[in-house]
N, CA, C and O atoms as a CHARMM CRD file, in Angstrom:
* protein
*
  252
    1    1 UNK  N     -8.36900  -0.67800   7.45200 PROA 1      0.00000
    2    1 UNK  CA    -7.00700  -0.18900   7.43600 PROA 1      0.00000
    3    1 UNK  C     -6.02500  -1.34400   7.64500 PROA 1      0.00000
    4    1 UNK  O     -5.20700  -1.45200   6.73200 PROA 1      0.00000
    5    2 UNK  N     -5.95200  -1.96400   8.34100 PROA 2      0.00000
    6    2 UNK  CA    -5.48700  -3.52800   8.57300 PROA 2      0.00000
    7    2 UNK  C     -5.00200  -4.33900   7.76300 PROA 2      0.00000
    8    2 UNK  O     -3.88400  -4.82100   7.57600 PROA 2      0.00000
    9    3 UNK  N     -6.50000  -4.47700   7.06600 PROA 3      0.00000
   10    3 UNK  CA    -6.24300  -5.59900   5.42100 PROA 3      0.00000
   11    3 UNK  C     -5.03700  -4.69700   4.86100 PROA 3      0.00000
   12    3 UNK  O     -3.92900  -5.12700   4.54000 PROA 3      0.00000
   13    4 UNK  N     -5.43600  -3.46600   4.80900 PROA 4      0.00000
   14    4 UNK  CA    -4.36200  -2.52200   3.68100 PROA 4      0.00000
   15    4 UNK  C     -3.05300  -2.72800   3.96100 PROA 4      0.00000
   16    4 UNK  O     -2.09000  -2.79800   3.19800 PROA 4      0.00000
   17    5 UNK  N     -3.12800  -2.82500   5.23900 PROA 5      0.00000
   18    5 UNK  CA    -1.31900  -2.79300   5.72000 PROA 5      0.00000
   19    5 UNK  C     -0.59400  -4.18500   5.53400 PROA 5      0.00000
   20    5 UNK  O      0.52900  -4.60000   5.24500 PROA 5      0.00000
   21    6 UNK  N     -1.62300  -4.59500   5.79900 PROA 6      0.00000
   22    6 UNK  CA    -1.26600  -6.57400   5.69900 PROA 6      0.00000
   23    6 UNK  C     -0.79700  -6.65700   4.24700 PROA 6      0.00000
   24    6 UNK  O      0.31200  -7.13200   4.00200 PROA 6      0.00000
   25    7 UNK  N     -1.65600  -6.18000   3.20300 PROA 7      0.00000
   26    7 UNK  CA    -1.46000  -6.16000   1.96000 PROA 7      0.00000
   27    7 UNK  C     -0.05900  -5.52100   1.70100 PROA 7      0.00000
   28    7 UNK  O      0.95400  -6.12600   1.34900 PROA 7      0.00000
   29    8 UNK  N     -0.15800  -4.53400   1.87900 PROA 8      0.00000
   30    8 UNK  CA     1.12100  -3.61600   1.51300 PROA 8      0.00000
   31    8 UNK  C      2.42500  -4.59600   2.38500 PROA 8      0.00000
   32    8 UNK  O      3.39400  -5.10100   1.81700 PROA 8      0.00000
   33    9 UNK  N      2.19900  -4.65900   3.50300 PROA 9      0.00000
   34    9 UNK  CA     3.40700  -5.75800   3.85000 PROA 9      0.00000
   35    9 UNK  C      3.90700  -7.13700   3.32200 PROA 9      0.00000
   36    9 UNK  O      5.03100  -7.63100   3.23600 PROA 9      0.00000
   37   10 UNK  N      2.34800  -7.68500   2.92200 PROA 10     0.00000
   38   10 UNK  CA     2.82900  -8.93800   1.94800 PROA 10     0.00000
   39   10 UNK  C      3.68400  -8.64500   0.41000 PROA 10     0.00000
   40   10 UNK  O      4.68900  -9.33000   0.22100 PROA 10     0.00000
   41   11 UNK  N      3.38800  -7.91100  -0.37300 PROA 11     0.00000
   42   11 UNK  CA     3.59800  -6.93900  -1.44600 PROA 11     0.00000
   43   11 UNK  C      5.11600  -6.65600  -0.77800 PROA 11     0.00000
   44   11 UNK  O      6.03200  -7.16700  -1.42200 PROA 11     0.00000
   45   12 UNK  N      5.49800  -5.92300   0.40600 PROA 12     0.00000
   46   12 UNK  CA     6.51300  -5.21600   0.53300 PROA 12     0.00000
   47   12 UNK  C      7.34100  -6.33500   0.91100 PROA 12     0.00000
   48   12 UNK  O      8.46800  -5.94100   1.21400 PROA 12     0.00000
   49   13 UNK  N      7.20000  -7.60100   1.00600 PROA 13     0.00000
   50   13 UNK  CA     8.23200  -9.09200   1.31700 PROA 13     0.00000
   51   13 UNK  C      8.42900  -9.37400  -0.09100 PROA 13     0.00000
   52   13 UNK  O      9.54500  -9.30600  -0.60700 PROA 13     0.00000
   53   14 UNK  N      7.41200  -9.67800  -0.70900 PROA 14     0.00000
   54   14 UNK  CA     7.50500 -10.32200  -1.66800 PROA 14     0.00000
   55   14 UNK  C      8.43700  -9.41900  -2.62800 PROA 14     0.00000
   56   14 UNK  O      8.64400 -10.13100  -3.61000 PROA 14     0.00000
   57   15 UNK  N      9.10600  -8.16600  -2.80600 PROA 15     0.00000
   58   15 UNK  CA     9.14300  -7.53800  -3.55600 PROA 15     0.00000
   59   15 UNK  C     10.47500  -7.62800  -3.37200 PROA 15     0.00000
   60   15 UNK  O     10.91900  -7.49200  -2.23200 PROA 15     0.00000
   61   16 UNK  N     11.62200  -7.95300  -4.82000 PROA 16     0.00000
   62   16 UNK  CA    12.87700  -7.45700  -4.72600 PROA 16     0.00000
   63   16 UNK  C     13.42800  -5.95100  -4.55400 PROA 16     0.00000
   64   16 UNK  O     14.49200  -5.61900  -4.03200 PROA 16     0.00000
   65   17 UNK  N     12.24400  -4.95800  -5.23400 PROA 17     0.00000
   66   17 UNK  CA    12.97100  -3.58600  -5.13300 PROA 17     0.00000
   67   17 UNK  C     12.95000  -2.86000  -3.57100 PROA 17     0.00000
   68   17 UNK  O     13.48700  -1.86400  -3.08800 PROA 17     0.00000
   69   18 UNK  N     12.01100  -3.94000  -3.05400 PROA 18     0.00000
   70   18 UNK  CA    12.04300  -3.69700  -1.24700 PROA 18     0.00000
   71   18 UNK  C     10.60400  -1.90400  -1.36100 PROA 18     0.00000
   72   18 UNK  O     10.49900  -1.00700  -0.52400 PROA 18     0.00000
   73   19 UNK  N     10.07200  -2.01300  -2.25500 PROA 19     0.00000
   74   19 UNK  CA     9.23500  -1.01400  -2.52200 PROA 19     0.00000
   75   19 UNK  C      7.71000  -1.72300  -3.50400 PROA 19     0.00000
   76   19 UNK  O      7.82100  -2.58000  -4.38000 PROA 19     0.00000
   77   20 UNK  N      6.36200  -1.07700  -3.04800 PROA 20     0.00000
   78   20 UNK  CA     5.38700  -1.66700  -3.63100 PROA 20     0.00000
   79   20 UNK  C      4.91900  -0.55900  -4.70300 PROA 20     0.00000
   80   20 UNK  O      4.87700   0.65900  -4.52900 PROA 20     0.00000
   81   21 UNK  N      4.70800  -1.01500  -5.41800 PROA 21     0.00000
   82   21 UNK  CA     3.87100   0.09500  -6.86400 PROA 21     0.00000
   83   21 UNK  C      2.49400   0.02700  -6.26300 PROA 21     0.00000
   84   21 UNK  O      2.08000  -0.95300  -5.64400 PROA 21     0.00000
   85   22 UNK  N      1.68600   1.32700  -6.52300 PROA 22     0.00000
   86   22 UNK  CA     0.82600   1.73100  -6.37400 PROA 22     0.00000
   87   22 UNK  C     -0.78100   0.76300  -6.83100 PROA 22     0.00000
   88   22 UNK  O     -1.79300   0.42800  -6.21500 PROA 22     0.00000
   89   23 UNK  N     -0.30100   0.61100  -8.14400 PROA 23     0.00000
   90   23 UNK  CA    -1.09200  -0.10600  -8.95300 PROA 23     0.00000
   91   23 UNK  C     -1.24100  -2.00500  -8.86100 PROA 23     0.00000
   92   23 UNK  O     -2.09400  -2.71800  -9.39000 PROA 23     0.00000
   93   24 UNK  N     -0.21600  -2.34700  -8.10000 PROA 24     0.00000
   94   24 UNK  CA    -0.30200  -3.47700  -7.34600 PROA 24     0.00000
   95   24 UNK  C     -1.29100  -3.84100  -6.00000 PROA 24     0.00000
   96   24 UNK  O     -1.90600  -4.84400  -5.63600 PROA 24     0.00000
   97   25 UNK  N     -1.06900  -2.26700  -5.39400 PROA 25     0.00000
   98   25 UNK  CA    -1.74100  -2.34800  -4.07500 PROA 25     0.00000
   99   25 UNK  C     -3.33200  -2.53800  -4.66600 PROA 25     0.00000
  100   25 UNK  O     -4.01500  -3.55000  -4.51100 PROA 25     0.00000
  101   26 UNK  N     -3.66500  -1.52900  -5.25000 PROA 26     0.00000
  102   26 UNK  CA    -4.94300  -0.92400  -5.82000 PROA 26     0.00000
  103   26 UNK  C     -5.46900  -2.69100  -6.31100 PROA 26     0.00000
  104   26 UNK  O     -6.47700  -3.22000  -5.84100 PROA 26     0.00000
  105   27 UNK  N     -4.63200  -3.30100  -7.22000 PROA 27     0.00000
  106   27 UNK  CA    -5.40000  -4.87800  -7.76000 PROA 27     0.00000
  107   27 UNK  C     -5.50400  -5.28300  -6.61500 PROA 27     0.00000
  108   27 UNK  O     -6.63600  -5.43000  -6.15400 PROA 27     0.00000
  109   28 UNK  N     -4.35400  -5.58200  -5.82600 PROA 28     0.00000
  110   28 UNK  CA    -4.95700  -6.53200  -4.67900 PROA 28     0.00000
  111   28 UNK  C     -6.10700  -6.54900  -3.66500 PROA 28     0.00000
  112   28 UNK  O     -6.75600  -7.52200  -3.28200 PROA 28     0.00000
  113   29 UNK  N     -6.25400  -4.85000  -3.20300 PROA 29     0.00000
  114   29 UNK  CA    -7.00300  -4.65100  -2.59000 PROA 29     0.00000
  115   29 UNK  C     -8.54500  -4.72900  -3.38300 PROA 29     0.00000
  116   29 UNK  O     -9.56200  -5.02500  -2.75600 PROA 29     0.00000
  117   30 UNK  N     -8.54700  -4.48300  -4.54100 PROA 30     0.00000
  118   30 UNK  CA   -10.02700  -4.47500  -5.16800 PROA 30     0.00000
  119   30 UNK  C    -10.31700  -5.66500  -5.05400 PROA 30     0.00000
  120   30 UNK  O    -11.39700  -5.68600  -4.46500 PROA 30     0.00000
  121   31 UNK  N     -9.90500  -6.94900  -5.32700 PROA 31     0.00000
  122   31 UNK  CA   -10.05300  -8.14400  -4.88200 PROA 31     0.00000
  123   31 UNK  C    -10.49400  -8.42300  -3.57600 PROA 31     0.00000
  124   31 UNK  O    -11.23600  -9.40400  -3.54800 PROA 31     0.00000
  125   32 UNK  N    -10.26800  -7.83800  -2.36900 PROA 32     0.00000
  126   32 UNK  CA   -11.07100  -8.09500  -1.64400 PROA 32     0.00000
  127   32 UNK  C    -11.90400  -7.01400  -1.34500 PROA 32     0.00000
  128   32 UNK  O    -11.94200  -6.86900  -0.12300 PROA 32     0.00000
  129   33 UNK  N    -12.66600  -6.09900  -2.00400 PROA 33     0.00000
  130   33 UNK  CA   -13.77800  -5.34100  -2.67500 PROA 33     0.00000
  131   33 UNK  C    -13.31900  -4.06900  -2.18300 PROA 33     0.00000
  132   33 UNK  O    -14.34900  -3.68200  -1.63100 PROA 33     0.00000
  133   34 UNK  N    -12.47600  -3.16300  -2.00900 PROA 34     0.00000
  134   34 UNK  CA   -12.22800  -1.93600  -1.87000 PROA 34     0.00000
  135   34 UNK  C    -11.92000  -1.43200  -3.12500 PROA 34     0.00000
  136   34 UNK  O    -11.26400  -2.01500  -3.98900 PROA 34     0.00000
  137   35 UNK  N    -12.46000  -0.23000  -3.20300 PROA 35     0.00000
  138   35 UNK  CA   -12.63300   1.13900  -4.26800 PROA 35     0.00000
  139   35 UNK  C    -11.27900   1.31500  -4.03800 PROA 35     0.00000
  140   35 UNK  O    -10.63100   1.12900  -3.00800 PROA 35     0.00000
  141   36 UNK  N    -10.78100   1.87300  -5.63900 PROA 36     0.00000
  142   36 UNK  CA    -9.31000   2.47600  -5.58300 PROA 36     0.00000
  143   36 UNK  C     -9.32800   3.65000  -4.53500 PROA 36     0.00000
  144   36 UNK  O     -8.36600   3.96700  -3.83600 PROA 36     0.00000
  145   37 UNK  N    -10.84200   4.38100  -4.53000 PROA 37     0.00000
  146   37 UNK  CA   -10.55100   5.77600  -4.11100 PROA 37     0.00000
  147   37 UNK  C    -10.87200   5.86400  -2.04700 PROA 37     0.00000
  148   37 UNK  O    -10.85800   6.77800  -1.22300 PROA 37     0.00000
  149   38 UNK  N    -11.09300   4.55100  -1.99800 PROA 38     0.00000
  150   38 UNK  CA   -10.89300   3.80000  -0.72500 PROA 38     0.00000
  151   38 UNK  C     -9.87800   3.41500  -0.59300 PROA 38     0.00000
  152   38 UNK  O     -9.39300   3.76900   0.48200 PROA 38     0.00000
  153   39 UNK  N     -9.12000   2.68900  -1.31500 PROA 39     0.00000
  154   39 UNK  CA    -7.35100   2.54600  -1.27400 PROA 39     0.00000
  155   39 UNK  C     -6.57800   3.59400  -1.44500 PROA 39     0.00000
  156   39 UNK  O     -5.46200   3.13300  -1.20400 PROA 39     0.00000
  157   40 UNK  N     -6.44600   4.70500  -1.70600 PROA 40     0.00000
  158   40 UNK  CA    -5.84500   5.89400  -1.81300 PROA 40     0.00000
  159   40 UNK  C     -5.70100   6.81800  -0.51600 PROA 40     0.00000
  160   40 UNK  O     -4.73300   7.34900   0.02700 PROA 40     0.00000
  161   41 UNK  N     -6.94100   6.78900  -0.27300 PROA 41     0.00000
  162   41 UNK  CA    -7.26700   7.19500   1.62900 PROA 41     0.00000
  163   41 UNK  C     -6.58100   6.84200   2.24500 PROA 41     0.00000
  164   41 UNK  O     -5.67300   7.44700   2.81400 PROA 41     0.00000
  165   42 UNK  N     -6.93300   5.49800   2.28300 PROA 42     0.00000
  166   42 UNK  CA    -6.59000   4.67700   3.37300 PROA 42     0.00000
  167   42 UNK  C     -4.75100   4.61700   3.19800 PROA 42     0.00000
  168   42 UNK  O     -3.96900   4.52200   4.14400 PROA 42     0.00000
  169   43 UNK  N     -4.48800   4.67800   2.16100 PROA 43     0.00000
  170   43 UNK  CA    -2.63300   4.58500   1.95800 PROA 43     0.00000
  171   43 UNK  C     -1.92600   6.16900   2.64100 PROA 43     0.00000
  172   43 UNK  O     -0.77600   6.38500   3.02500 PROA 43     0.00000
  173   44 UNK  N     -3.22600   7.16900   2.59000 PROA 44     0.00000
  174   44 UNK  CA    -2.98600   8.04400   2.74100 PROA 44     0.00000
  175   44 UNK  C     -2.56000   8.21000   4.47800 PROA 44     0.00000
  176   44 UNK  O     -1.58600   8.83300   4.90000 PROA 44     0.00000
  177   45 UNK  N     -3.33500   7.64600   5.11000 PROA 45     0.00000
  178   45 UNK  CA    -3.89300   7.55300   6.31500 PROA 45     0.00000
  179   45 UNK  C     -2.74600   6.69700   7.19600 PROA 45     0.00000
  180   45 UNK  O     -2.29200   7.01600   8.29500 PROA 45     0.00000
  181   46 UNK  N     -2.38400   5.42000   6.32200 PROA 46     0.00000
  182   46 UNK  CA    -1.33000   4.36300   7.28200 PROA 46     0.00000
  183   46 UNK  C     -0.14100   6.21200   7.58800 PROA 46     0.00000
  184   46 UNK  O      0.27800   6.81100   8.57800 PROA 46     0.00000
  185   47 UNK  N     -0.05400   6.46600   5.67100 PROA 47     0.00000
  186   47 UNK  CA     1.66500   7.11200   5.65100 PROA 47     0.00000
  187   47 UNK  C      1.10200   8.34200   6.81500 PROA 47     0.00000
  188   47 UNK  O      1.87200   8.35500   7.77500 PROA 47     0.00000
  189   48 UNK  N      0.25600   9.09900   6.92400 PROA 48     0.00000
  190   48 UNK  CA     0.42400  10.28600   8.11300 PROA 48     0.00000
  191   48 UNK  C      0.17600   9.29400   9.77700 PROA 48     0.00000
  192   48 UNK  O      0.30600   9.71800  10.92500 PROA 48     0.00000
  193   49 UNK  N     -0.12700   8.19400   9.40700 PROA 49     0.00000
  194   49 UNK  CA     0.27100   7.38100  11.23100 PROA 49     0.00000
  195   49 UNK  C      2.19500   7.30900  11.00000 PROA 49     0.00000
  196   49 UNK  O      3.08200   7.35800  11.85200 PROA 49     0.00000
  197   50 UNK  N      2.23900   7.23700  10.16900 PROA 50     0.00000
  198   50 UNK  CA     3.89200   6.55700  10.14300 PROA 50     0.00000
  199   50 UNK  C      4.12400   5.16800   9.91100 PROA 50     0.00000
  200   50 UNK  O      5.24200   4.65800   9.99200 PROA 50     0.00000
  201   51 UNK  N      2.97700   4.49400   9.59700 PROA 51     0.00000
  202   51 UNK  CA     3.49600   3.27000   9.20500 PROA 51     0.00000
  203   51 UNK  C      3.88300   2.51600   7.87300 PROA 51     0.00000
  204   51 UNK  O      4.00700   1.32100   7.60400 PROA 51     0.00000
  205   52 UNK  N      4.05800   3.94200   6.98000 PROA 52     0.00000
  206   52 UNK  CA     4.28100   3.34800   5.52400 PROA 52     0.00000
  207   52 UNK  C      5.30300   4.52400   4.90100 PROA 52     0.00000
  208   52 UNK  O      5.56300   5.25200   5.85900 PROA 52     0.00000
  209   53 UNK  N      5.96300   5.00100   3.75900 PROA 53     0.00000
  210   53 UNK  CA     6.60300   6.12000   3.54600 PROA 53     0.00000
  211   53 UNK  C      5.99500   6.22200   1.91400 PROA 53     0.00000
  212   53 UNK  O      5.79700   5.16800   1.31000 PROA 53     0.00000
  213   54 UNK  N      5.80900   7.10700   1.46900 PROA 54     0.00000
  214   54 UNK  CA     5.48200   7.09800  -0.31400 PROA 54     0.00000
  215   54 UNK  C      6.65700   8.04200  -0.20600 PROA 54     0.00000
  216   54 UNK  O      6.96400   9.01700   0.48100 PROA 54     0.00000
  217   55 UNK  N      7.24400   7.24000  -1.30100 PROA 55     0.00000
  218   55 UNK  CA     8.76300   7.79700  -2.53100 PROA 55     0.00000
  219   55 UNK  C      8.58600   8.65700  -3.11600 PROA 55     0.00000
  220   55 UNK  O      7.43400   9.09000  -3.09200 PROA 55     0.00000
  221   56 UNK  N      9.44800   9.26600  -3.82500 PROA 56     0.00000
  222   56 UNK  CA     8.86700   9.89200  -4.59000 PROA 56     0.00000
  223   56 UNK  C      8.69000   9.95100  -6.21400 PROA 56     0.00000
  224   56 UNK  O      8.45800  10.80100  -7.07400 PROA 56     0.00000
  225   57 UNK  N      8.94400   8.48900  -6.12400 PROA 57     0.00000
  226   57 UNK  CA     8.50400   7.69900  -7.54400 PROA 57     0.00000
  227   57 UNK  C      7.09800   7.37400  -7.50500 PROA 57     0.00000
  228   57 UNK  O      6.41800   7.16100  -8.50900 PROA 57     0.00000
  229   58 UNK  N      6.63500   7.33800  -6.17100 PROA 58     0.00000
  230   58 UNK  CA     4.79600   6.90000  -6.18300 PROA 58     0.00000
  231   58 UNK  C      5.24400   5.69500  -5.58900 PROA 58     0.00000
  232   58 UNK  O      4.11000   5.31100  -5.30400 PROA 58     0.00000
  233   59 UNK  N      6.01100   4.73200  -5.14700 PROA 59     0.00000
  234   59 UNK  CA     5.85100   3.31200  -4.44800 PROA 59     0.00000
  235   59 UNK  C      6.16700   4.04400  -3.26700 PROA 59     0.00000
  236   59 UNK  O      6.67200   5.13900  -3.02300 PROA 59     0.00000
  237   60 UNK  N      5.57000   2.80400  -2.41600 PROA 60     0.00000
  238   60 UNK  CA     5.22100   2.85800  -1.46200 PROA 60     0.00000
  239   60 UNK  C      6.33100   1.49000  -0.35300 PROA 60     0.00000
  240   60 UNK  O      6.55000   0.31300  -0.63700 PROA 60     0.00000
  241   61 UNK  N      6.74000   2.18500   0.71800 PROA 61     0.00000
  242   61 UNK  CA     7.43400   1.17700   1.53000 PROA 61     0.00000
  243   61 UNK  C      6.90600   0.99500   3.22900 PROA 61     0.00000
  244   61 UNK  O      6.16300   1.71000   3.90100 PROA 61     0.00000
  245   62 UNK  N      7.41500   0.11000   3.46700 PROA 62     0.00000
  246   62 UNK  CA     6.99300   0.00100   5.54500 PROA 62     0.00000
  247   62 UNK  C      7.98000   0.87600   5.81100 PROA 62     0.00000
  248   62 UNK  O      8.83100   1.17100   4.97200 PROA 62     0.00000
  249   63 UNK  N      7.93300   1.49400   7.33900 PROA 63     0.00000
  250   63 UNK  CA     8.92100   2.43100   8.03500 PROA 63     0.00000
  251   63 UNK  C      9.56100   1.21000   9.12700 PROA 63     0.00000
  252   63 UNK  O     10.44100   1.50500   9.93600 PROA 63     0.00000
């Protein structure tokens, strides 16, 4: 869960729209060997702790 958030936070700096696309997270994380359907969970999991929000375009931001 960690890597994921780290990810999504690097993604969420780097990003002018201040929001990460879905399909960004999913490449990065398969790179360091997680299943999309392991990345989906787990995105699922930060947003019901509260530490992420999904839009309702599908990107994803920090709270």
């Amino acid at each position: 869960m960690r890597l994921l958030l780290d990810i999504v936070q690097r993604l969420f700096y780097d990003s002018e729209e201040n929001s990460v696309k879905i399909a960004d997270i999913i490449r990065e994380t398969g790179i360091h060997g997680m299943e999309e359907k392991e990345t989906e969970e787990t995105l699922e999991q930060l947003r019901r702790y509260g530490l992420i929000n999904r839009l309702p375009n599908g990107k994803y931001t920090l709270c």
